[in-house]
C-alpha positions as CSV (number, residue, x, y, z in Angstrom):
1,X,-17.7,-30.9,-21.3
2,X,-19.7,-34.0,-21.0
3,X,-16.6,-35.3,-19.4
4,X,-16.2,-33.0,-16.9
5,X,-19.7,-33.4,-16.1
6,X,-19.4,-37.0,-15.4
7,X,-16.1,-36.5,-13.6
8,X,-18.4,-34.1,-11.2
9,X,-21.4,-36.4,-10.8
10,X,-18.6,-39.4,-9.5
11,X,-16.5,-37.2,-7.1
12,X,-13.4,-37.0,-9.5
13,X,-13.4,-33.8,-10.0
14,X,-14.3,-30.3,-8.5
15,X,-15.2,-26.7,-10.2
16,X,-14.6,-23.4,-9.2
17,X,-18.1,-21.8,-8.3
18,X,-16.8,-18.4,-9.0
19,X,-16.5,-18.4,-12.4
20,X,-20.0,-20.2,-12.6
21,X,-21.5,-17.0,-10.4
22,X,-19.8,-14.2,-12.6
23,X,-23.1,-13.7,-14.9
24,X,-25.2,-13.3,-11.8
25,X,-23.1,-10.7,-9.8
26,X,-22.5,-8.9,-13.4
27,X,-26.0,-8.0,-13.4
28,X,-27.5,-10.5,-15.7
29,X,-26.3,-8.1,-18.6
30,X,-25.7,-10.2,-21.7
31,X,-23.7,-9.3,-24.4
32,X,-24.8,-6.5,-26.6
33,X,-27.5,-5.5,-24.3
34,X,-27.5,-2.5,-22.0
35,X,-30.9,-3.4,-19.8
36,X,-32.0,-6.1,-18.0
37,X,-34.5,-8.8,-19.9
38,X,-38.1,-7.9,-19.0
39,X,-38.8,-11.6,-20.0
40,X,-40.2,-14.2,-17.0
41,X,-38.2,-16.9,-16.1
42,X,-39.5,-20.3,-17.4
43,X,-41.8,-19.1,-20.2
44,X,-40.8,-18.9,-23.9
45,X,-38.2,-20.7,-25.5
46,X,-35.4,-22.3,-23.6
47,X,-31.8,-20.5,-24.5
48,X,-29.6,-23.3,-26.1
49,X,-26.4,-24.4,-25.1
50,X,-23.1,-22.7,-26.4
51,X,-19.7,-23.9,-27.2
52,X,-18.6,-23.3,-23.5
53,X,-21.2,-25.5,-22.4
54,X,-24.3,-24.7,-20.1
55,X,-23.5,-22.0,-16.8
56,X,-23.8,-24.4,-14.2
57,X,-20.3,-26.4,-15.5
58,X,-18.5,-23.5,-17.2
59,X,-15.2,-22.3,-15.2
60,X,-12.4,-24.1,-13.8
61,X,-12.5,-27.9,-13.0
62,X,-9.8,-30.0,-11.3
63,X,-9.5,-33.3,-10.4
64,X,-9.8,-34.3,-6.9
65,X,-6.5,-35.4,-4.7
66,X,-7.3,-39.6,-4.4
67,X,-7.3,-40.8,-1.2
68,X,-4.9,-41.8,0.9
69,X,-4.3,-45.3,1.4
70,X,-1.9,-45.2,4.3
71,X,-4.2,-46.4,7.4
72,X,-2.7,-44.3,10.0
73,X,-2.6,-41.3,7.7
74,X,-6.5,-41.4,7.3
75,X,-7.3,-42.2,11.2
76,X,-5.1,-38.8,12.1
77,X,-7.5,-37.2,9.7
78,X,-10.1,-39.1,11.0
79,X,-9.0,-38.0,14.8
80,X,-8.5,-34.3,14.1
81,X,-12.1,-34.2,12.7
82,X,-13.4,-36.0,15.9
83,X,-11.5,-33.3,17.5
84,X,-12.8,-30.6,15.8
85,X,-16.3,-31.4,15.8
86,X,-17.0,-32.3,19.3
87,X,-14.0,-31.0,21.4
88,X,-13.8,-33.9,23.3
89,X,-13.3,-37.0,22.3
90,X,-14.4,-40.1,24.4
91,X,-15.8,-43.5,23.6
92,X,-18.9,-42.4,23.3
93,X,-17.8,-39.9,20.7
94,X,-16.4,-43.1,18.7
95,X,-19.7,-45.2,18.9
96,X,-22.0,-42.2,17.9
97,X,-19.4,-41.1,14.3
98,X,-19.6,-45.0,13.8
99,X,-15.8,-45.1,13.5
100,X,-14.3,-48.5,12.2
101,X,-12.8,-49.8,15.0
102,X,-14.4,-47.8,17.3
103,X,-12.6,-45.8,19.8
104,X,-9.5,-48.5,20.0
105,X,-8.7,-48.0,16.6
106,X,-8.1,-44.1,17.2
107,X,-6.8,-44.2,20.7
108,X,-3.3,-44.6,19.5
109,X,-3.2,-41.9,17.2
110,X,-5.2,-39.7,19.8
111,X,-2.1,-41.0,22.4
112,X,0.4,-39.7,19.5
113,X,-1.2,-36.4,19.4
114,X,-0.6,-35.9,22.7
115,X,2.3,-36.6,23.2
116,X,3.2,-34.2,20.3
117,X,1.7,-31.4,21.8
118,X,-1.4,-31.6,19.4
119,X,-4.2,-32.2,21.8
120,X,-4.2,-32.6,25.5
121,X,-5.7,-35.8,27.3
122,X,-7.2,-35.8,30.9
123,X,-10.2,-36.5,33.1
124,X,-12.1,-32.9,32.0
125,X,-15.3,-34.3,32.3
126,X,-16.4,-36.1,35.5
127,X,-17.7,-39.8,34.7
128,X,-16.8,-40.3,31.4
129,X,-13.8,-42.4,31.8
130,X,-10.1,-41.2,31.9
131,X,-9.6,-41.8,28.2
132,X,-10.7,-38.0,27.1
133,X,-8.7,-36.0,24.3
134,X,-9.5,-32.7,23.7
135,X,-8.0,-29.9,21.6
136,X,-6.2,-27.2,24.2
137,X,-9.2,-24.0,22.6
138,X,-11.4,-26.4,24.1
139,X,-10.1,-27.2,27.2
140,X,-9.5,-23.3,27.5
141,X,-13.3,-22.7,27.3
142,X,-14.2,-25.1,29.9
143,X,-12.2,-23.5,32.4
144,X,-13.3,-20.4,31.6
145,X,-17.2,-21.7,32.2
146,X,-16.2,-23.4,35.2
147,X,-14.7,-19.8,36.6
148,X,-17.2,-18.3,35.3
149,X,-19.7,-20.6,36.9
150,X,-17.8,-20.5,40.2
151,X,-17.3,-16.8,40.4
152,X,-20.8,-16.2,40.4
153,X,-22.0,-18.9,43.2
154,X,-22.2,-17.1,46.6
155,X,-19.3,-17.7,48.8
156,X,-20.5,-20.6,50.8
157,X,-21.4,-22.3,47.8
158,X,-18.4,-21.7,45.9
159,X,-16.5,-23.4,49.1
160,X,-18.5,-26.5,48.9
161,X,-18.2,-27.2,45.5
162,X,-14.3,-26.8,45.6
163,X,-14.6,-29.2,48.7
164,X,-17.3,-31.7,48.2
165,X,-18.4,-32.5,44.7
166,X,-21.1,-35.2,45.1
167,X,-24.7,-35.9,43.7
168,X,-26.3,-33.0,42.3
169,X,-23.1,-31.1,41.2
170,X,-21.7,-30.9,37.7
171,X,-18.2,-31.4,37.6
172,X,-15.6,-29.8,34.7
173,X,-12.2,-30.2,34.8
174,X,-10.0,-26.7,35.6
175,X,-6.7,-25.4,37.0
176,X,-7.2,-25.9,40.4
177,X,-9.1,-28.7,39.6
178,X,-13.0,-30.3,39.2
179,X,-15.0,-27.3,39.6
180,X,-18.3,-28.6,40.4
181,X,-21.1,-26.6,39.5
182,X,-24.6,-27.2,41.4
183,X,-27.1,-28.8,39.0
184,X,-29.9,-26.3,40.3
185,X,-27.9,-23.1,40.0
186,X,-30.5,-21.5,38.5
187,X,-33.2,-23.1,40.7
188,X,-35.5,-20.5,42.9
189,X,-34.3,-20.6,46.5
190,X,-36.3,-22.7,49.0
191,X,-38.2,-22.1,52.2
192,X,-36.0,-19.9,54.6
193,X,-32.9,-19.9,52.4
194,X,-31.7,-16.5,51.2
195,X,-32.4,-14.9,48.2
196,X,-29.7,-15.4,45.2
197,X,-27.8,-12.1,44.3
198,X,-29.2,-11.2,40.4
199,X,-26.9,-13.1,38.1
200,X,-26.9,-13.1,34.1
201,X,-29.9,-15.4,32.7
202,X,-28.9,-18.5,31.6
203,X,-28.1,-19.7,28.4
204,X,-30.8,-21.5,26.5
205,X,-30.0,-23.2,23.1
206,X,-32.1,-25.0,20.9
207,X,-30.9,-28.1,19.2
208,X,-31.7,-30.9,16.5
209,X,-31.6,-34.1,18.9
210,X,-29.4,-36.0,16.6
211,X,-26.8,-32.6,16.2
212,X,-23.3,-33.9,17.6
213,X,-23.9,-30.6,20.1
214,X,-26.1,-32.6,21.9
215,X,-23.9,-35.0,24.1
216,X,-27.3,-36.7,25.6
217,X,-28.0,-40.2,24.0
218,X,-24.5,-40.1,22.5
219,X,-21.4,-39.4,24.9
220,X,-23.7,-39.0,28.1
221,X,-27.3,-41.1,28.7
222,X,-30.1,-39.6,28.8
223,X,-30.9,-38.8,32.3
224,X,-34.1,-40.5,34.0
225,X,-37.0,-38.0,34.5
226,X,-39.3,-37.3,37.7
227,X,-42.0,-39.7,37.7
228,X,-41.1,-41.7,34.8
229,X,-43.1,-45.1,34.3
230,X,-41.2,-48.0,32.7
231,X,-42.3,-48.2,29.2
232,X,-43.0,-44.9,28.8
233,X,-41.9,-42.6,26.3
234,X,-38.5,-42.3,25.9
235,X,-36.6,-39.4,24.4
236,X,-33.9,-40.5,21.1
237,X,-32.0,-39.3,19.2
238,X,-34.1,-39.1,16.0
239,X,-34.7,-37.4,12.8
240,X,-36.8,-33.9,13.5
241,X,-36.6,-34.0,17.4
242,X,-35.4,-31.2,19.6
243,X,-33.7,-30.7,23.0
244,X,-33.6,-27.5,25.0
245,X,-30.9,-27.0,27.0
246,X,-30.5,-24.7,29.8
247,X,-27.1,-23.5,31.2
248,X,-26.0,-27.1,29.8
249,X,-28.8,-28.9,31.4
250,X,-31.7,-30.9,29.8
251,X,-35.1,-29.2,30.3
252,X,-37.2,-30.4,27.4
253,X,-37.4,-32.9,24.7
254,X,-39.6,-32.3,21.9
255,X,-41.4,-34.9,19.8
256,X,-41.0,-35.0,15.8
257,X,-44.0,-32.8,14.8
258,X,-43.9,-31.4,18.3
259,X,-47.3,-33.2,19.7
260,X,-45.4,-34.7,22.8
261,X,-42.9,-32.8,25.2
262,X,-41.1,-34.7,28.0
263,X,-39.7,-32.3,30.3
264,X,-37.0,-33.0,33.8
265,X,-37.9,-30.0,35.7
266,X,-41.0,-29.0,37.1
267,X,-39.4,-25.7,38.6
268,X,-40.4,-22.5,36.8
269,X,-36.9,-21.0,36.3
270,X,-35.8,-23.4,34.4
271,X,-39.3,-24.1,32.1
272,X,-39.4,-20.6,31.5
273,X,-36.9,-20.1,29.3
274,X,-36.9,-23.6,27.8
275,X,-40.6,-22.3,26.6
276,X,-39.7,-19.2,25.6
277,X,-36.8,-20.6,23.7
278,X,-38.8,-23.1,22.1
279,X,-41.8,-20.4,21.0
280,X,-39.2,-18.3,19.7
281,X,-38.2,-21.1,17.3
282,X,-41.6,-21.8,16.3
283,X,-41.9,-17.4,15.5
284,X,-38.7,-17.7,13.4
285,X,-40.6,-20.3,11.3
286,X,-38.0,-23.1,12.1
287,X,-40.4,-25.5,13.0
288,X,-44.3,-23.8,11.7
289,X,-47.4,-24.0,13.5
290,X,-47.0,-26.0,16.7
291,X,-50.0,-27.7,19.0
292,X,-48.8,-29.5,22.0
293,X,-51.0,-32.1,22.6
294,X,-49.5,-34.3,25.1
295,X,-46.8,-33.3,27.9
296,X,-44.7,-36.4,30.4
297,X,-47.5,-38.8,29.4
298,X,-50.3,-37.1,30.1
299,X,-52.7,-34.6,28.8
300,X,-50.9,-31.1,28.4
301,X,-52.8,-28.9,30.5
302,X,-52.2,-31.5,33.2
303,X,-49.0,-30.7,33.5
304,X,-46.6,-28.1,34.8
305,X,-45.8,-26.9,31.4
306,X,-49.2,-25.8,30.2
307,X,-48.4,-22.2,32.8
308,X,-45.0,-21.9,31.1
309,X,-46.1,-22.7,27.5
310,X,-49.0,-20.0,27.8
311,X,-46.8,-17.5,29.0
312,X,-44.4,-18.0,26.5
313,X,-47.5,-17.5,24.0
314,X,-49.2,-20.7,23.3
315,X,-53.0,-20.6,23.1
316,X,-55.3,-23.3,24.4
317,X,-57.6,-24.9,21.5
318,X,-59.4,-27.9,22.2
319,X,-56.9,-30.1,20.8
320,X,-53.8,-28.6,22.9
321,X,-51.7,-25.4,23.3
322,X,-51.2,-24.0,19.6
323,X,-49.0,-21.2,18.6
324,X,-48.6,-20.5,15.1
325,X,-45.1,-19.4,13.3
């Protein structure tokens, strides 16, 4: 038993959790007793050890296939991974999984893959370079998004982004196709322009800055914000940091310990639900009590985001806006 235990610890070997997990779904009945023990965990006597060894290593153990040696073996593993994880794979992919080699040393396999039928490789995403691979689920969902996206823009919008997709327009790559997508779909209309017919509400998603779901600072720069100062704060990817996204785009960045928001939107369609988004974390007790302290640089209630935060449910203290989990 020892030596299964140390065959664990190394990575030799693996065990079946099932048989491990049979006294708990049993019931915690032991043998010869027909009631559950009244006794508290942790006081008393500890229970000794029996021939079969404590719980947490009894069932089956097996030893653990070795690794494959064969180099291009491990970088089709490698590549279907890639593939897997972030449904595109670019350069950018390579450089942020730290790949040896970088992308060069899985381009070839990637090539050999398509060429098999295993992925698909061309220019989905406007920008990024012509070297993209993606798996064919993948490039089914962005097209899907892109009609989506198009069939809901009014008609003399969806005729200019089939003809002219230029600043200001998200492009994806589709049948017919770039479908560009206007960066302020969402936005209110302006002075004199015609109100928007009612569309679904956006999607908002909530994300760990360093989660490979979050393409900025990895496969696609962060993008410069209004107003920002040169050697001001920038957004990272680091350890306890959030983005909110909104329909895709970048609306807020929040600080480790949430203290500091940088936002790339003053306009109150897109804040709105960034806030709420971001105050419903904080009520699910994902990230505790939050006070927002300072917002683009400044003092918070200097900025556009104090309105939104409050009506998402932050309350002003003297330190910042504060709402608790």
């Amino acid at each position: 038993m020892a030596r299964g235990r140390a065959g664990g610890s190394s990575g030799a070997m693996t065990g079946g959790w099932q048989a491990a997990g049979q006294p708990a779904l049993a019931g915690g009945q032991g043998r010869g007793s027909g009631r559950l023990s009244s006794r508290r965990p942790g006081f008393g006597r500890g229970s000794l050890p029996s021939h079969a060894g404590p719980p947490t290593v009894s069932g089956r153990w097996s030893l653990v296939p070795p690794p494959d040696s064969d180099p291009t073996r491990r970088l089709h593993a490698k590549s279907l991974s890639l593939l897997d994880r972030h449904g595109i794979v670019i350069r950018g992919v390579a450089a942020t999984e730290r790949v040896p080699g970088g992308f060069g040393a899985v381009y070839p396999v990637l090539r050999a893959m398509e060429e098999t039928g295993q992925c698909r490789r061309g220019y989905f995403v406007e920008g990024l370079g012509a070297a993209q691979f993606a798996l064919p689920g993948a490039v089914d969902r962005m097209r899907a998004m892109a009609d989506s996206v198009r069939a809901s823009l009014p008609g003399e919008a969806a005729t200019a982004a089939r003809s002219s997709p230029g600043a200001g327009w998200l492009t994806a790559g589709s049948r017919g196709g770039p479908v560009a997508m206007p960066a302020d779909l969402w936005a209110a209309p302006g002075p004199g322009q015609p109100a928007r017919p009612a569309r679904a509400e956006p999607a908002v998603v909530v994300l760990a800055a360093a989660d490979p779901a979050n393409a900025y600072g990895a496969a696609l720069p962060w993008p410069p914000r209004p107003d920002e100062t040169p050697g001001g704060h920038r957004p990272g990817r680091k350890a306890g940091a959030l983005v909110i996204l909104v329909a895709g785009r970048l609306v807020l960045y929040v600080e480790r310990g949430g203290k500091t928001l940088l936002s790339w939107t003053s306009d109150p369609t897109l804040l709105g639900p960034a806030t709420a988004a971001l105050a419903g974390a904080v009520r699910a007790g994902a990230l505790g009590r939050l006070t927002v302290e300072r917002a683009d640089g400044g003092a918070v209630y200097d900025s556009p985001l104090a309105q939104a935060l409050e009506a998402a449910g932050f309350r002003p203290t003297p330190r910042g806006l504060r709402l608790r989990g």
